[in-house]
C-alpha positions as CSV (number, residue, x, y, z in Angstrom):
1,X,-21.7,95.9,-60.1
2,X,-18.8,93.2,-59.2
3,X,-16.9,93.7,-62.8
4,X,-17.6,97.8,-62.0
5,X,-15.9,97.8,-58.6
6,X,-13.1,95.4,-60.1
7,X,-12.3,97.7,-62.7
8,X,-12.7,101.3,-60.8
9,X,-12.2,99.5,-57.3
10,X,-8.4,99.9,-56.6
11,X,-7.9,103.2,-58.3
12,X,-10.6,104.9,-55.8
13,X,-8.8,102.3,-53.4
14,X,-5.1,104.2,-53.9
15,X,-6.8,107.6,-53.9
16,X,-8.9,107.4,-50.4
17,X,-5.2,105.5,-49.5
18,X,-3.5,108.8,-50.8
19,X,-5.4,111.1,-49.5
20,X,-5.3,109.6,-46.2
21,X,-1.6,109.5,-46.0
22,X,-1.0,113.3,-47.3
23,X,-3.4,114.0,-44.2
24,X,-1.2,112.0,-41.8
25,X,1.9,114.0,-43.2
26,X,0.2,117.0,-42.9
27,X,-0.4,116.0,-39.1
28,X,3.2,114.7,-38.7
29,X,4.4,117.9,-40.1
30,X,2.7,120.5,-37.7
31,X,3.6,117.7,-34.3
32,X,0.6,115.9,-34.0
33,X,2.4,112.7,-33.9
34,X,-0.8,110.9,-31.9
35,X,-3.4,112.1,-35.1
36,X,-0.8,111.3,-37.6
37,X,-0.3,107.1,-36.0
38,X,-3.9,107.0,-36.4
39,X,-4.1,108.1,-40.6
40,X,-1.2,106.1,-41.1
41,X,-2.5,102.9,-39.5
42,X,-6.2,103.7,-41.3
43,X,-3.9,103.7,-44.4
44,X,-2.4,100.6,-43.7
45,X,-5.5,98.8,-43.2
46,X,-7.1,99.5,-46.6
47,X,-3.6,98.8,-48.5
48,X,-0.8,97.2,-46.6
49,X,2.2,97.7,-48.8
50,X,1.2,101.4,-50.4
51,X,1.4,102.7,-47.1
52,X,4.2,101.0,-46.0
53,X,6.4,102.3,-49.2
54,X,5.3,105.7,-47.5
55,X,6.1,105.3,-43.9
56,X,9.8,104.0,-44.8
57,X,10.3,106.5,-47.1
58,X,9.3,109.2,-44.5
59,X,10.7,107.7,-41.7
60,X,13.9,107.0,-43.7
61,X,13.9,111.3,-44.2
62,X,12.9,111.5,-40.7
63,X,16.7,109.9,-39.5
64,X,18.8,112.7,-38.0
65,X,16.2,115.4,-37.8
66,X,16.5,116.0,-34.3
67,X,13.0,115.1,-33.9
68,X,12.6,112.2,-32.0
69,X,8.9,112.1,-31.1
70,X,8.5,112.1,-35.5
71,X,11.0,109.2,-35.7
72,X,9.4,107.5,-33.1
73,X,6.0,107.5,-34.3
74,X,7.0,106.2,-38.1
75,X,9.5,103.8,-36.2
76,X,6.7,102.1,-34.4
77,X,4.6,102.0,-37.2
78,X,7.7,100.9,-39.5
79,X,8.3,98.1,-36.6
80,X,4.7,97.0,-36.8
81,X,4.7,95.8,-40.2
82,X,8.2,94.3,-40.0
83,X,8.6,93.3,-36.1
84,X,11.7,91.0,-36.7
85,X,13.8,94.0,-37.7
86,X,15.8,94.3,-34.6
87,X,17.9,97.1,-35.8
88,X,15.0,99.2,-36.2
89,X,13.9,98.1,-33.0
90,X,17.5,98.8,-31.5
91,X,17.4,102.4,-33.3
92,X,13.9,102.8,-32.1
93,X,15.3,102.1,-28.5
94,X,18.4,104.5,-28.6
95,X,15.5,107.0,-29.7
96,X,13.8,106.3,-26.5
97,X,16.8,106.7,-24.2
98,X,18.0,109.5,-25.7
99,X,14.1,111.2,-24.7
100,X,15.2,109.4,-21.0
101,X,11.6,107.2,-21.6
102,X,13.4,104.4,-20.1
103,X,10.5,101.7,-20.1
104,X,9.9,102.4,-23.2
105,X,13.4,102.3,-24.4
106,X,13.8,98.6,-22.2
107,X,10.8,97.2,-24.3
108,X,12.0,98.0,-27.7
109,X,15.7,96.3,-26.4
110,X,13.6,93.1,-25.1
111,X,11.6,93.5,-28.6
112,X,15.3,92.5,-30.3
113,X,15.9,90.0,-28.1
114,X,13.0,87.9,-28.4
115,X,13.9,88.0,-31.7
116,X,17.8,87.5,-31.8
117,X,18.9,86.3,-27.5
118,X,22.6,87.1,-29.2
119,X,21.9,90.7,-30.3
120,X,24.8,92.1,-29.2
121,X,24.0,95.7,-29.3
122,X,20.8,95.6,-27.7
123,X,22.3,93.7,-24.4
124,X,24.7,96.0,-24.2
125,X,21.3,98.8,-24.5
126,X,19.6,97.2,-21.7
127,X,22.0,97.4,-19.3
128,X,23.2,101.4,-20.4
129,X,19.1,101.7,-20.2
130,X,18.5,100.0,-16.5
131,X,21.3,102.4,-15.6
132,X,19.7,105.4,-17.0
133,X,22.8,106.0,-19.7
134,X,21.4,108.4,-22.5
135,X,24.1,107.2,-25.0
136,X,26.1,103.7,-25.1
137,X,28.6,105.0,-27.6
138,X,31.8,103.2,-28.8
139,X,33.3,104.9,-25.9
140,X,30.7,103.5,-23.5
141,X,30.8,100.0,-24.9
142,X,35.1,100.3,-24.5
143,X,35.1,101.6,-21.2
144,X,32.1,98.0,-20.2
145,X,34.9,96.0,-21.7
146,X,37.7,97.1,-20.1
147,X,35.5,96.5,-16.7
148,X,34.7,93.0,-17.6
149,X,38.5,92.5,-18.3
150,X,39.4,93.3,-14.3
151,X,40.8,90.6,-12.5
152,X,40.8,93.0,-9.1
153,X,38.9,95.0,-6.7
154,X,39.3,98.9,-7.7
155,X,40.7,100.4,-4.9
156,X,42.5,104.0,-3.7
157,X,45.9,104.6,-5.0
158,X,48.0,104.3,-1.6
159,X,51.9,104.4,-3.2
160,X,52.3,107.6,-1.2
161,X,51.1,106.2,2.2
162,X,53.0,103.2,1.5
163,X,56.5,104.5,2.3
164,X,55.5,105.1,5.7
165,X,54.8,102.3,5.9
166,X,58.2,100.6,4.9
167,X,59.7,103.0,7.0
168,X,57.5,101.7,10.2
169,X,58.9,98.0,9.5
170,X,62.6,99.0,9.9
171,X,62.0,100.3,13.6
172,X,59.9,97.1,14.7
173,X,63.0,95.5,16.5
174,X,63.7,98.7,18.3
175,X,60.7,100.7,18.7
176,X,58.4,97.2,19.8
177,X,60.6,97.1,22.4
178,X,60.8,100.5,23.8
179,X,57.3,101.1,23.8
180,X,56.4,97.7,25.6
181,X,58.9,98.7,28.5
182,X,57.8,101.9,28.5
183,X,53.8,100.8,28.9
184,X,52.0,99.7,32.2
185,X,49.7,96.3,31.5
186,X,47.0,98.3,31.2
187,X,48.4,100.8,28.5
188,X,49.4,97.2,26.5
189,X,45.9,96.0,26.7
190,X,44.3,98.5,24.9
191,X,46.5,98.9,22.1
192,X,47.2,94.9,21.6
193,X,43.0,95.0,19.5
194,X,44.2,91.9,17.5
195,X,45.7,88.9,20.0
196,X,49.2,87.4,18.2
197,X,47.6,83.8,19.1
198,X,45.0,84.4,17.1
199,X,46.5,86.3,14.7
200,X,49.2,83.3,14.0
201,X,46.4,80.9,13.8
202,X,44.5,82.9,10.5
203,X,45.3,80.8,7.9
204,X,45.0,84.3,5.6
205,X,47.6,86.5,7.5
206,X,50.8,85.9,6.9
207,X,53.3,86.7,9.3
208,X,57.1,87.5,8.2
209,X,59.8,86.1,9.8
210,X,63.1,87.0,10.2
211,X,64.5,84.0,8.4
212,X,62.0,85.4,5.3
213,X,63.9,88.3,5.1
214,X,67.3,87.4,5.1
215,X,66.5,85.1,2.3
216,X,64.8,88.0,0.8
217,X,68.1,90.0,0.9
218,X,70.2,87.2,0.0
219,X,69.3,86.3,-3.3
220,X,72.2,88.2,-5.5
221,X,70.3,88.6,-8.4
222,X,67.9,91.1,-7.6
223,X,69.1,94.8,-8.2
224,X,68.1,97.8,-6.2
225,X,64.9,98.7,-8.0
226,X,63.1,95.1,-6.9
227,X,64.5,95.2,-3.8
228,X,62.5,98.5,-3.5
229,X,59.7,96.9,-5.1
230,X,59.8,93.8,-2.7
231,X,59.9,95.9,0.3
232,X,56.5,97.6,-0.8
233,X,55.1,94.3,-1.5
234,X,56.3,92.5,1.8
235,X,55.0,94.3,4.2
236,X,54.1,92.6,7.5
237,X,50.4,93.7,7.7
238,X,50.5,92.0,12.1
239,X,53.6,93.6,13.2
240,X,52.6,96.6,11.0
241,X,49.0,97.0,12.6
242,X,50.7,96.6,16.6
243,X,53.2,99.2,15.6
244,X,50.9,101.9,14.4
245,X,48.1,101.0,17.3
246,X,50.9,101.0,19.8
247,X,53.5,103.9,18.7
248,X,50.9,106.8,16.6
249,X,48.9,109.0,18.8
250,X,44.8,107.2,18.4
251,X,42.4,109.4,16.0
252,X,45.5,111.4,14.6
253,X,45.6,112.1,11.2
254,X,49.4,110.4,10.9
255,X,47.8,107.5,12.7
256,X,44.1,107.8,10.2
257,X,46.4,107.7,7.1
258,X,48.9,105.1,8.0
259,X,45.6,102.7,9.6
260,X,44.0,103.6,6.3
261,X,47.2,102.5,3.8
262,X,47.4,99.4,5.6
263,X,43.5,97.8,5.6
264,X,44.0,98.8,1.5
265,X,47.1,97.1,1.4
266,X,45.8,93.7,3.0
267,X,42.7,94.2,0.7
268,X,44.7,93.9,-2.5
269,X,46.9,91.2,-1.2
270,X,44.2,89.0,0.9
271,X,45.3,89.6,4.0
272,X,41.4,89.9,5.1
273,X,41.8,89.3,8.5
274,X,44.0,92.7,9.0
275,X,42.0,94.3,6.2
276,X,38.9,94.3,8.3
277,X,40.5,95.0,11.8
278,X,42.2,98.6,9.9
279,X,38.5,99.6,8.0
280,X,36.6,98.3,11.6
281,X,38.9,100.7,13.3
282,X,38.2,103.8,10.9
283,X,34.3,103.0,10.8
284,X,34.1,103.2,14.7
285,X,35.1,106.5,14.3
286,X,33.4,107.6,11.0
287,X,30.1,105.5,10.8
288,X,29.1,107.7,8.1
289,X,32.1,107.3,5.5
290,X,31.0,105.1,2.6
291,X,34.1,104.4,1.1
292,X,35.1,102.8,4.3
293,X,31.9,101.1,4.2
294,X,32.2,99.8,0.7
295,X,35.9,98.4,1.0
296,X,34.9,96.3,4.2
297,X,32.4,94.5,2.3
298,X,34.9,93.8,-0.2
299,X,37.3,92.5,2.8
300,X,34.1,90.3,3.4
301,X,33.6,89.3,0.3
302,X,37.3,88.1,0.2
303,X,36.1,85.2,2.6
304,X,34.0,83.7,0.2
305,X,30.8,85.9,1.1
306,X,30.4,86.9,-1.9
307,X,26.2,87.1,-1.4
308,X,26.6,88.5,1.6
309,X,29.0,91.2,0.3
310,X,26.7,91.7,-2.8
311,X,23.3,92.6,-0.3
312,X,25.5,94.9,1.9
313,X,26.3,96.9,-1.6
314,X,22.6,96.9,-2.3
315,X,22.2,98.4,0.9
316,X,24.6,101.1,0.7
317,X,23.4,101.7,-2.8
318,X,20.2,101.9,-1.8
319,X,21.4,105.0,0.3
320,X,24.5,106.3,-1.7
321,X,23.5,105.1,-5.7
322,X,26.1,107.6,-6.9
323,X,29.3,105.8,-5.5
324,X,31.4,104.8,-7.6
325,X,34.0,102.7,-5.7
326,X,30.3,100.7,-5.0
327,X,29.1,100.8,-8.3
328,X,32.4,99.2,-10.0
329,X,33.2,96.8,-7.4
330,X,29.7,95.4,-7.5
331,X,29.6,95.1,-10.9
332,X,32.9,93.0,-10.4
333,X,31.5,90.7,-7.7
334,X,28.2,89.9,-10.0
335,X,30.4,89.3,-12.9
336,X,32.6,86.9,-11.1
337,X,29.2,84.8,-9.8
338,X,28.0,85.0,-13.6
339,X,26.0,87.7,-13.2
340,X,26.8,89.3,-16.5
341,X,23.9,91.9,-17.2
342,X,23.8,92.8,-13.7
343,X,27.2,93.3,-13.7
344,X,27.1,95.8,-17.0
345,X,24.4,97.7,-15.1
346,X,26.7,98.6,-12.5
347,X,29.8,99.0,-15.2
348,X,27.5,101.2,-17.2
349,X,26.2,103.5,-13.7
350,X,30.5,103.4,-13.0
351,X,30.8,104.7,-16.6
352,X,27.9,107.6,-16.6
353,X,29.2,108.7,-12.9
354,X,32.7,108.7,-13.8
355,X,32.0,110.7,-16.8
356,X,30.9,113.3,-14.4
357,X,33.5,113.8,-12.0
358,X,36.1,113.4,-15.0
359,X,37.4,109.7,-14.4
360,X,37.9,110.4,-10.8
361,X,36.2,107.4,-8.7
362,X,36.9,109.8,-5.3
363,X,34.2,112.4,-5.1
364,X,35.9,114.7,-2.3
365,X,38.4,114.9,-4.1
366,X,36.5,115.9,-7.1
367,X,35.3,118.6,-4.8
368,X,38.7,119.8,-3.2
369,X,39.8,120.5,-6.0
370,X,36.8,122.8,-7.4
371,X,37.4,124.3,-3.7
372,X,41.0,125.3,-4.9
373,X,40.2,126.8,-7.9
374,X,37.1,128.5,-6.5
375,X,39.2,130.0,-3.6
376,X,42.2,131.1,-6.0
377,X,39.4,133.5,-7.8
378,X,39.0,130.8,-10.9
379,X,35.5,130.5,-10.6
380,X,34.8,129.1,-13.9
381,X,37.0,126.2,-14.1
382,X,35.5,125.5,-10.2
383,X,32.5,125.6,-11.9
384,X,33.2,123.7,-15.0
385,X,34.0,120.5,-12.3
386,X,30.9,121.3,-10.0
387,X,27.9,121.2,-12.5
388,X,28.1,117.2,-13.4
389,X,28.6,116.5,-9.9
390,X,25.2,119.1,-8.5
391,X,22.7,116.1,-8.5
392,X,25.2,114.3,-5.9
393,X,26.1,117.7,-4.0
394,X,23.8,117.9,-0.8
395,X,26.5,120.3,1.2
396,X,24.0,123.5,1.4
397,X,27.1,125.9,1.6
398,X,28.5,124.3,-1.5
399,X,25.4,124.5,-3.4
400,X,24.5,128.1,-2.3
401,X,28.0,128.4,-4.1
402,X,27.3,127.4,-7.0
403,X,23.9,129.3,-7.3
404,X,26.0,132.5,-6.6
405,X,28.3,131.3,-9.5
406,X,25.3,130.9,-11.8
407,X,23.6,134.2,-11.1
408,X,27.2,136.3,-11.6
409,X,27.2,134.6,-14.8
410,X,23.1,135.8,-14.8
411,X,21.7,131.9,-15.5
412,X,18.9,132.6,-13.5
413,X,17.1,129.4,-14.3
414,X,20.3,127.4,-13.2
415,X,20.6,129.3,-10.2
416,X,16.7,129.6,-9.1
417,X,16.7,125.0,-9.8
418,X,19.7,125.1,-7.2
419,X,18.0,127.7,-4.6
420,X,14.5,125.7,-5.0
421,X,16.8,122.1,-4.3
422,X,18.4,123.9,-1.0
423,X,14.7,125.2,0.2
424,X,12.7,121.8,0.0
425,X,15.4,120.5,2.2
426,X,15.5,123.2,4.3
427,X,13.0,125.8,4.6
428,X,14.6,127.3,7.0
429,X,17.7,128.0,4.6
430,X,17.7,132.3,4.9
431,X,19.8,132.5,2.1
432,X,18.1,130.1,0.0
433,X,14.6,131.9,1.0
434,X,17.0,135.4,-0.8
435,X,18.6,133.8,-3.6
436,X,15.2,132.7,-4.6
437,X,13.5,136.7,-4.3
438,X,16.6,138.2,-5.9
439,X,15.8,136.3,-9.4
440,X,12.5,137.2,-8.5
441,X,13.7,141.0,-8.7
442,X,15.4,139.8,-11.5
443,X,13.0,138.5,-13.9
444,X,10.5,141.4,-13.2
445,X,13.4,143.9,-14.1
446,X,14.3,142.0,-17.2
447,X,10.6,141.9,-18.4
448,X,10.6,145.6,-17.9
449,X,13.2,146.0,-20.1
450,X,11.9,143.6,-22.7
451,X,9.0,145.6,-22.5
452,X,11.0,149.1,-23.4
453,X,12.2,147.5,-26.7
454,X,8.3,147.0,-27.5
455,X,9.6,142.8,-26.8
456,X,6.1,141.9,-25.8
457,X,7.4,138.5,-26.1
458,X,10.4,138.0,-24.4
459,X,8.4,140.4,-21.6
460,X,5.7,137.8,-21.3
461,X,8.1,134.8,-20.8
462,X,9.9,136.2,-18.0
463,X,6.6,137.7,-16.2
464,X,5.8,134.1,-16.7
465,X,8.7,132.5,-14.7
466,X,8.4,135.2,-12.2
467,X,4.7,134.1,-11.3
468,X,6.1,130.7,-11.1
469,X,8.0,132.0,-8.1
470,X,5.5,134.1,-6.7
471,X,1.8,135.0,-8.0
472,X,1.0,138.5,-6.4
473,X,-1.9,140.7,-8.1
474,X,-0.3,143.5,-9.4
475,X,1.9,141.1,-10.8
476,X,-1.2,138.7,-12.6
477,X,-2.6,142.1,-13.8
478,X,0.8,143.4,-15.6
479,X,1.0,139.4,-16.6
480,X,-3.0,140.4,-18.4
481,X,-2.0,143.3,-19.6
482,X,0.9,142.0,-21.4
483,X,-1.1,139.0,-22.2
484,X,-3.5,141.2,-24.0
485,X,-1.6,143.0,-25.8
486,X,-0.2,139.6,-27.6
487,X,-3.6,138.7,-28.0
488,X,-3.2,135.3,-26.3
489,X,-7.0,134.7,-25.0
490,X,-6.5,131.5,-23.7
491,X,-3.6,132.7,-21.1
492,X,-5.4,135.7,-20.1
493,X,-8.9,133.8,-19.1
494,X,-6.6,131.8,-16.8
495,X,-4.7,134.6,-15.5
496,X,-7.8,136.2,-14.8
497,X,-9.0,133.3,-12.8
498,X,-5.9,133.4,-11.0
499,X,-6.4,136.7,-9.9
500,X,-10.2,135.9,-8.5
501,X,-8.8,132.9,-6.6
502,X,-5.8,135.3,-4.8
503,X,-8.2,137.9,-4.1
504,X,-10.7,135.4,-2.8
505,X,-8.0,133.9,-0.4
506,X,-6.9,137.1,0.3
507,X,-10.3,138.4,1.6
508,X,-10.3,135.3,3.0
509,X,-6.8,136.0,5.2
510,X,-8.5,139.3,6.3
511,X,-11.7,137.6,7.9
512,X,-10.0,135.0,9.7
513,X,-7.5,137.4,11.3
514,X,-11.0,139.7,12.6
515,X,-12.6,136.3,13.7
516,X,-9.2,135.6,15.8
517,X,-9.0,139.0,17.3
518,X,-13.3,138.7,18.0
519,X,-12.5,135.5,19.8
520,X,-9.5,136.6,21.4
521,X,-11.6,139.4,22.9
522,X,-14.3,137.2,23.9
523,X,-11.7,135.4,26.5
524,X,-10.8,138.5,27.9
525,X,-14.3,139.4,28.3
526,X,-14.2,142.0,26.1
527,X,-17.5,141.3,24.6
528,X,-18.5,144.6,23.0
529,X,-15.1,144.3,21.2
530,X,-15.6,140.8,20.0
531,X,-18.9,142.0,18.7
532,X,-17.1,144.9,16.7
533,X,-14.6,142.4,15.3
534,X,-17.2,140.1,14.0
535,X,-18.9,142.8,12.9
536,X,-15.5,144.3,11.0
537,X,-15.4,140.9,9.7
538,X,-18.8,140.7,7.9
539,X,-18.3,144.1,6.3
540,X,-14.7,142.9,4.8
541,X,-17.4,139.8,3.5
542,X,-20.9,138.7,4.2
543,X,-20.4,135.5,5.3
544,X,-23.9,133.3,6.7
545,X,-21.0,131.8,8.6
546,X,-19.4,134.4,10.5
547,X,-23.3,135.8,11.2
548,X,-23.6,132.5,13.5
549,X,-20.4,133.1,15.0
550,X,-21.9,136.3,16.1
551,X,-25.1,135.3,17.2
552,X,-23.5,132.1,19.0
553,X,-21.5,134.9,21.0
554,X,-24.6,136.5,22.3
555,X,-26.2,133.7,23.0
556,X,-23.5,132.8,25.4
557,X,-22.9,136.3,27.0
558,X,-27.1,136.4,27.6
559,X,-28.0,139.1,25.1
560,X,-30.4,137.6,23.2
561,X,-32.0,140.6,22.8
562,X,-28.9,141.4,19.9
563,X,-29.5,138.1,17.6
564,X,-32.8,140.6,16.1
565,X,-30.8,143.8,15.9
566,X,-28.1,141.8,14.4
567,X,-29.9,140.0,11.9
568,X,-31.3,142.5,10.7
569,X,-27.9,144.7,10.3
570,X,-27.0,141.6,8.2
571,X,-29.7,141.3,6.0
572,X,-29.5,145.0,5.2
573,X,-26.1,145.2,4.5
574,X,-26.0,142.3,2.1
575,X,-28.6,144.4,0.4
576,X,-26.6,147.6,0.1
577,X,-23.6,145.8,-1.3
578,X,-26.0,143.7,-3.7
579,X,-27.3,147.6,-4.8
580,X,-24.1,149.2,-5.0
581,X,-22.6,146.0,-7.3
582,X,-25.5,146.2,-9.4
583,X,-24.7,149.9,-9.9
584,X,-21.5,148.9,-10.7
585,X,-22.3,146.7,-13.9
586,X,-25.1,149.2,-15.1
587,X,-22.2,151.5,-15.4
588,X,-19.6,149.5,-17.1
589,X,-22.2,148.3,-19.6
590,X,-23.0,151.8,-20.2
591,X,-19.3,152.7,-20.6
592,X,-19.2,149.6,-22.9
593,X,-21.6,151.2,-25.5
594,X,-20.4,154.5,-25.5
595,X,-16.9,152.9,-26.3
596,X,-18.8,151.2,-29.3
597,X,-20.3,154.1,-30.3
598,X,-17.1,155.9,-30.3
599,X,-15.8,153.7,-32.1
600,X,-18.2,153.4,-35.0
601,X,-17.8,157.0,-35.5
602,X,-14.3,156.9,-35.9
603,X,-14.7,154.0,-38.8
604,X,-13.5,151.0,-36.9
């Protein structure tokens, strides 16, 4: 028997191998990816290498068939019998992210890493991964090393505010002055916010003399252009910050911009000490504006608080992830403490979110502009800048906008995700509560006119979305009929269950509102109309429990002489109703036979 099953042994051994992995293709072909794992590892089992010859080959075919859940499940398989390929494992992960299975797509990256620390490609993954980036492309990878390459905090461009500026410094000697004679002690106490002691004293300000400036002016080699240039990059931030506090009207928006222009200026040259008096100022007013928030940490983190900083950005991510300014200069401050993956987290979140508002790190401005176009009648290009930026929108006029947009350009899906957003936040949103029953309206009309090109299909897909919406009868029944006539069994049982449970909380809705109106009654004394309620009540449905409600009533008003006469009522009504529905099916089954017998005689 040994010699017999070494010489017919592995030939039955290749053909049960064979035949098993034809039945996993077969199973990988029609999408049953779970049943197709389970031949192919039952293949492997009995003969390691056969099987495996057949998996790469497969899985090899299965690269760039915009199937992922296929490649996936040959790629874990593939991965299983060789797990130190970390490019499969890699490729396995960018499968992953691209499906946005980000755990998934995280293990297969720490999968390479266990095996190579220095896999480049997969620690660049991981990060694009923990920041929920579908693709790290070349571009993606570029744009991570450019961030690692700053030296400096990204801030707002402020060259236009910044001639104002210059322009305030040449009317110090004059305009100091003037306003100082012109102000009673009490008038200079509330403008002078920063003391010139103390000021003097910070090691970090520095304070421009006159004897700095004529040496400035004095050196003959410098030509007109870097004299321009020095003026924008000498500007006294102390004598600055008095002049606008003391001469620009307080909360103006002359006085906003120019208080604004000034704590960005001492952020990018260190002056800290004025940089966080200017963004203080501005966030007294405007407790709520996160760019101000964000470029005061950084004003802080200037100091050397750099952990400090780094918590009060988790915070304000933790409420605004989406910032970008945020995002970037995090990702800056973890790099700088050695931080490096942390850091590409944030590069990568900077790179996803600025793909979305096209590069531009201000999101109101992003939005002004769409706000221009929209208003000068170019509704798509407004809408071209809008939809990567609708996740971070939360202005319910602005998306209520953009729904309107989608539904003149008859996306009703787009539009009816956008209404649905605006009601959970508000269900008191009228127009939301409209926008949603007008694509209601809309997807009943549509599958009417599916339905008149004999598109039972098409018809049955938009009855379907309209139930989603809302599920009344007449709309389950057309939903059965339709249903029906595509022979789908499966859909109609559960439409058909639908229907009982509506109808059941419908007669449900009709008893209540008798039982309120019975015990309404009952507190006006109105006792014979209670009774009728109750009574209306049990006709609509016997209910055991509403007959105690009743009989508890006449208990109460002293007419126990009723609970018999009712009872009785009760028990005799049930029994009519049990009659008539039996009636009811005797008739339908005879109306069932006759249709058989019908259509016998017609050869069917």
């Amino acid at each position: 028997m040994e010699i017999l099953k070494k010489i017919f042994g592995p030939e039955d051994s290749h053909k049960d191998v064979n035949a098993i992995l034809a039945r996993g293709k077969s199973l990988l072909e029609k999408n049953f990816y779970e049943w197709a794992t389970v031949e192919f590892n039952k293949a492997l089992a009995l003969n390691p290498k056969l099987a495996a010859e057949t998996v790469t080959k497969l899985f090899q075919e299965m690269q760039g068939s915009g199937n992922p859940d296929g490649t996936i499940s040959l790629g874990t398989i593939a991965l299983k019998m060789d797990p130190k390929n970390v490019d499969l494992a890699n490729q396995l992960g960018n499968t992953y992210r691209k499906k946005q299975d980000w755990n998934h797509a995280k293990n297969m990256y720490l999968h390479c890493l266990k095996y190579d620390p220095d896999y480049k490609n997969a620690v660049y993954n991981l990060a694009a991964t923990t920041a929920k980036v579908e693709v790290a492309d070349g571009m993606a990878i570029s744009a991570i090393d450019e961030f690692e390459n700053m030296k400096d905090f990204v801030l707002p461009d402020i060259e236009e505010g910044m001639g104002i500026l210059v322009e305030m410094q040449t009317n110090f000697a004059v305009d100091t002055v003037e306003v100082n004679q012109e102000q009673s002690p009490d008038e200079k106490n509330e403008t002078k916010v920063m003391p010139e002691k103390e000021a003097k004293e910070d090691n970090n300000i520095k304070i421009k003399t006159d004897t700095d400036t004529d040496t400035d002016t004095d050196d003959d080699n410098d030509t007109d252009t870097d004299d321009d240039n020095d003026d924008l990059d000498s500007i006294d931030a102390v004598q600055t910050f008095k002049y606008i506090t003391s001469n620009l009207e307080a909360e103006s928006l002359q006085e906003k911009e120019a208080i604004f222009t000034l704590g960005i200026y001492c952020l990018k040259n260190n002056e800290t000490k004025i940089a966080q008096y200017s963004l203080k100022r501005l966030l007294m007013r405007d407790k709520e504006n996160v760019d101000l928030r964000c470029f005061l940490v950084l004003a802080i983190s200037i100091d050397g608080k750099i952990n400090e900083a780094i918590e009060s950005f988790q915070s304000i991510l933790g409420r605004n992830p989406n910032h970008r300014y945020t995002n970037v200069n995090m990702g800056i401050l973890l790099k700088r403490k050695g931080m490096i993956q942390q850091s590409r987290v944030r590069f990568f979140t900077t790179f996803r979110l600025l793909e979305q508002s096209k590069g531009n790190y201000d999101m109101k401005a992003c939005l002004e502009n769409a706000d221009k176009l929209f208003n000068n009648n170019q509704k798509k290009k407004a809408l071209e800048i809008y939809e990567p930026l609708i996740s971070e929108i939360t202005s319910e006029v602005l998306l209520h906008r953009i729904a309107k947009l989608y539904l003149d350009k008859k996306l009703l899906d787009d539009a009816l995700e956008i209404y649905k957003r605006i009601f959970r936040k508000n269900r008191q949103n009228i127009e939301a509560r409209e926008g949603i029953k007008s694509i209601h309206t809309a997807y009943l009309i549509e599958s009417e006119n599916f339905l008149k090109k004999n598109d039972k299909i098409n018809a049955a897909v938009k009855i379907e979305k309209a139930l989603k919406i809302a599920a009344g009868i007449n709309l389950i029944q057309k939903a059965i009929s339709i249903n029906l006539l595509l022979k789908n069994e499966n859909r109609v049982v559960e439409l058909e269950e639908m229907l009982k449970d509506i109808k059941r909380k419908e007669i449900q809705s009709k008893v209540q509102e008798k039982i309120n109106k019975a015990e309404e009654a009952e507190k006006k004394t109105d006792y014979k109309g209670a009774i009728r309620y109750f009574q209306e009540a049990i006709k609509i449905e016997p209910q055991n429990s509403t007959l105690k409600k009743l009989i508890d009533l006449c208990v109460r008003i002293n007419r126990p002489d009723l609970t018999e006469k009712i009872t009785d009522w009760f028990n005799k009504y049930q029994h009519s109703l049990l009659e008539k529905e039996k009636k009811q099916a005797r008739e339908e089954l005879k109306q069932s036979k006759n249709n058989g017998d019908e259509s016998q005689k017609d050869g069917i």
